[in-house]
C-alpha positions as CSV (number, residue, x, y, z in Angstrom):
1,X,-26.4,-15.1,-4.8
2,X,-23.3,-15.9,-2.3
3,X,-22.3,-13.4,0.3
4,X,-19.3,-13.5,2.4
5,X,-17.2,-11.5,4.9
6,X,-13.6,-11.4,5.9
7,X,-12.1,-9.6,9.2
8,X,-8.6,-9.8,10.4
9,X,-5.0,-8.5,10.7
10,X,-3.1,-8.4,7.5
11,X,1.0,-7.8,7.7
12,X,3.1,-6.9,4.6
13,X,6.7,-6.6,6.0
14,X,7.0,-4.7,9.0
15,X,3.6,-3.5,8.9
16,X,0.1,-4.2,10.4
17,X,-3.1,-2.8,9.4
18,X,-6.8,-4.2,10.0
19,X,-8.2,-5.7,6.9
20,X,-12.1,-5.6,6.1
21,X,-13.7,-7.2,3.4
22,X,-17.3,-8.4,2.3
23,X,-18.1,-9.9,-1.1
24,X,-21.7,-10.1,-2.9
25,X,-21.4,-12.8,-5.6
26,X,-24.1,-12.9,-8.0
27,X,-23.4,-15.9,-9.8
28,X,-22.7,-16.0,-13.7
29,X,-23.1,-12.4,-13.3
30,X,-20.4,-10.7,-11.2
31,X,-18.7,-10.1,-8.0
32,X,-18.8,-6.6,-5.8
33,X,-16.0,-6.6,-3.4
34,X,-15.9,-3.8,-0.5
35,X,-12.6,-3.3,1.4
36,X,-11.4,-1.3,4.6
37,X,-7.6,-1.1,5.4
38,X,-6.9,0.6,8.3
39,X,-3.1,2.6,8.2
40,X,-0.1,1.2,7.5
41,X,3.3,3.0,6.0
42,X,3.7,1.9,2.5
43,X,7.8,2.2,3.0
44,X,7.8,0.0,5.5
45,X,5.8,-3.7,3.3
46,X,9.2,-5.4,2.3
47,X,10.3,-6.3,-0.6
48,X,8.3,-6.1,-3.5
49,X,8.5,-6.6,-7.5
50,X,10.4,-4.1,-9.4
51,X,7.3,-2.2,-11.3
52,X,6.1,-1.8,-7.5
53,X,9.6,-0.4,-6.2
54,X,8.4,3.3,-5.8
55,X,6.2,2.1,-3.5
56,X,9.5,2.1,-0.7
57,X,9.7,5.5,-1.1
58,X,6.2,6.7,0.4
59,X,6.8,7.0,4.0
60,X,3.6,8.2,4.9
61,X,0.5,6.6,7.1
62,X,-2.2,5.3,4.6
63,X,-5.5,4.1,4.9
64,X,-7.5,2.7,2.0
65,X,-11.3,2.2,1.4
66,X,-12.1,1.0,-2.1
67,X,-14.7,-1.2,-4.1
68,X,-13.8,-3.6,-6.8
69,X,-15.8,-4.9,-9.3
70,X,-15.1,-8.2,-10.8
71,X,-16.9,-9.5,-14.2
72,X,-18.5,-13.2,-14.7
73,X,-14.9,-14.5,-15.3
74,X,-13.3,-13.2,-11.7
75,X,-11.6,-10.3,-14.1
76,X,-11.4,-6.7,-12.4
77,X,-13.6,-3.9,-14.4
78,X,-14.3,-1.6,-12.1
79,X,-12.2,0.1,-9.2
80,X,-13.1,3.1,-7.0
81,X,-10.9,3.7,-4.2
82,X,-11.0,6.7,-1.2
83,X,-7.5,6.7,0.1
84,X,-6.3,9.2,3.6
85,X,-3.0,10.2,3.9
86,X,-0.9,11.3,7.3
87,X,2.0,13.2,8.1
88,X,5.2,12.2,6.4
89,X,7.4,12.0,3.3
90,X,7.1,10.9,-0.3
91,X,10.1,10.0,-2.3
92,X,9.9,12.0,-5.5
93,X,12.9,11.5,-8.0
94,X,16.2,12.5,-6.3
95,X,14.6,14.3,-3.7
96,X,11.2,13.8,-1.5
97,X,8.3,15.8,-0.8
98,X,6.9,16.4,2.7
99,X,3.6,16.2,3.2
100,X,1.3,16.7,6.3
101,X,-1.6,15.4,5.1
102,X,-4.0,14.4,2.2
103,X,-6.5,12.4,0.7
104,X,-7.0,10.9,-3.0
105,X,-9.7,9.8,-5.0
106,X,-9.8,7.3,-7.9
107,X,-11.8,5.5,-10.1
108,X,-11.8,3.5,-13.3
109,X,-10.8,0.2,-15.0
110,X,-8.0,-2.6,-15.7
111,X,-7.3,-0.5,-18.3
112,X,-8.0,3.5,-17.1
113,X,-7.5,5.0,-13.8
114,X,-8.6,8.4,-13.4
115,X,-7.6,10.3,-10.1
116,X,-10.9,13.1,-9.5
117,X,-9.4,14.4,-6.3
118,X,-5.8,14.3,-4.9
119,X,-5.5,16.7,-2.4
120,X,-2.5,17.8,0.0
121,X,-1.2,19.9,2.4
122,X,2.7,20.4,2.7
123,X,2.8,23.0,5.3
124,X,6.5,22.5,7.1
125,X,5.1,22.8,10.7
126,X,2.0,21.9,12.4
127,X,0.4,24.8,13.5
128,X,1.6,26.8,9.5
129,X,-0.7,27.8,7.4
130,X,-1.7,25.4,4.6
131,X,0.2,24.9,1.3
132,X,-2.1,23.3,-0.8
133,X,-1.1,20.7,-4.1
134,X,-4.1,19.5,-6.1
135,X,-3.7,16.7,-8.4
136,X,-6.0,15.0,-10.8
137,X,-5.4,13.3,-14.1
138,X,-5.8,9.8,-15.6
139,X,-3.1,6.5,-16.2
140,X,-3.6,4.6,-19.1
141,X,-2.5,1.3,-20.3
142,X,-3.1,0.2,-23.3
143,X,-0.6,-2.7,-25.4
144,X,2.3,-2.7,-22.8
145,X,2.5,1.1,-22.8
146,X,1.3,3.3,-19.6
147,X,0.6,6.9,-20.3
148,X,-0.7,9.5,-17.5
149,X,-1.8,13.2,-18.3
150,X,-2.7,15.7,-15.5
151,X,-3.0,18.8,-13.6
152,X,-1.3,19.6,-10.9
153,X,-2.9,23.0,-8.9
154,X,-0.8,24.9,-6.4
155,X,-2.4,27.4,-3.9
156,X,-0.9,29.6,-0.6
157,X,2.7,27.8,-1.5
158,X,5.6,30.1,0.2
159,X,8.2,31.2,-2.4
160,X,10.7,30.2,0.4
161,X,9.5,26.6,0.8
162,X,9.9,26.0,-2.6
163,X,13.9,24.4,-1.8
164,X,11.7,22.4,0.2
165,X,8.8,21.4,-1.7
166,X,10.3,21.2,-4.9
167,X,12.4,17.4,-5.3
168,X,15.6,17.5,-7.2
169,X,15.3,15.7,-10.2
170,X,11.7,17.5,-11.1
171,X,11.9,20.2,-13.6
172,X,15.3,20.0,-15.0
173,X,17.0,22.9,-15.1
174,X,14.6,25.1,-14.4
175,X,14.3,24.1,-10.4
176,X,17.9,25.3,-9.3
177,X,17.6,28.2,-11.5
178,X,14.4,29.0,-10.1
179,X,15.4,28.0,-6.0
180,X,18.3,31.0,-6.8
181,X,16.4,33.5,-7.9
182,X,13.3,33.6,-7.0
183,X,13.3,33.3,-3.0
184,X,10.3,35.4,-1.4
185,X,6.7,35.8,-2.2
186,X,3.9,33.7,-2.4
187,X,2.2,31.6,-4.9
188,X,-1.7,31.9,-4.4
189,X,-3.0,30.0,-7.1
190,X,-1.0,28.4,-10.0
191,X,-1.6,24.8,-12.6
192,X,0.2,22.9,-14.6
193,X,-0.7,20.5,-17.3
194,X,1.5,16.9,-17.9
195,X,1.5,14.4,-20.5
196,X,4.1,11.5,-19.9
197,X,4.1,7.9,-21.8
198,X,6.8,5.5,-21.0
């Protein structure tokens, strides 16, 4: 049984953030790893390997907590991960998404991810009322292939924000048809189901 702690700054690109870490090693058996990353702006790490481009686009203050589980042969098998989000902007397709501020929850495998909570609040100004975006769904990979289906709830979103709120690029036609003609009135609860494979 082999226990062990790490505590230090940790810089990816232009940004620093506070890195805590303790492992519980039970040999032959598995490792539990615990982790604390303080903020950090996930636009701002550097360069980074094409499957992780997207990750430039989320210009918004992050902090991570999380717990990795590792089997007998150092392979991860279990991941759960409580993640805060600040005030900011998420690139979404052609356009980006503002957000004021949020928090996500996860949980699952190398092979499964399931989100149980994503929750966010899009509001334009500080002191505005909250515009609420629920998320939740799961990303699969299985044989090369990564699939993700989901909900996605909306709740108190302005009919006039949605220019804002709504990317280019999402919806196909139906978002500039909608952004013309349907301009006032308010949204107070609303879901949508996804399936996408790729």
């Amino acid at each position: 049984h082999v226990l062990g702690a790490l505590r230090g700054p940790l810089q990816m690109g232009d940004q620093k953030a506070g890195l805590v870490a303790e492992a519980d090693w039970t040999i032959g058996s598995g490792v539990r790893l615990d982790m604390t990353l303080t903020s950090f702006r996930p636009s701002g790490m550097g360069t980074l390997p094409p499957a992780l481009a997207f990750v430039a686009g989320i210009d918004v203050p992050v902090s991570v907590t999380a717990t990795v589980g590792l089997d007998a042969d150092f392979r991860p098998d279990r991941i759960q991960a409580d993640v805060l989000v600040g005030q900011g902007r998420i690139q979404v397709a052609q356009g980006s998404m503002p957000i004021r501020g949020g928090s996500i929850a996860l949980s699952g495998t190398a092979d499964a991810i399931t989100i149980t909570k994503g929750h966010f609040d899009l509001a334009h100004a500080p002191d505005g009322k909250p515009e609420i975006v629920d998320i939740g769904g799961t990303v699969t990979h299985k044989a090369n292939r990564l699939s993700a289906s989901g909900t996605i709830g909306l709740s108190q979103i302005d009919i006039a924000d949605l220019p804002r709120l709504w990317p280019l690029g999402v919806g196909g036609g139906a978002r500039p048809w909608i952004t013309e003609h349907v301009t006032a009135g308010m949204v107070t609860h609303g879901s949508v189901s996804f399936t996408v494979e790729a």
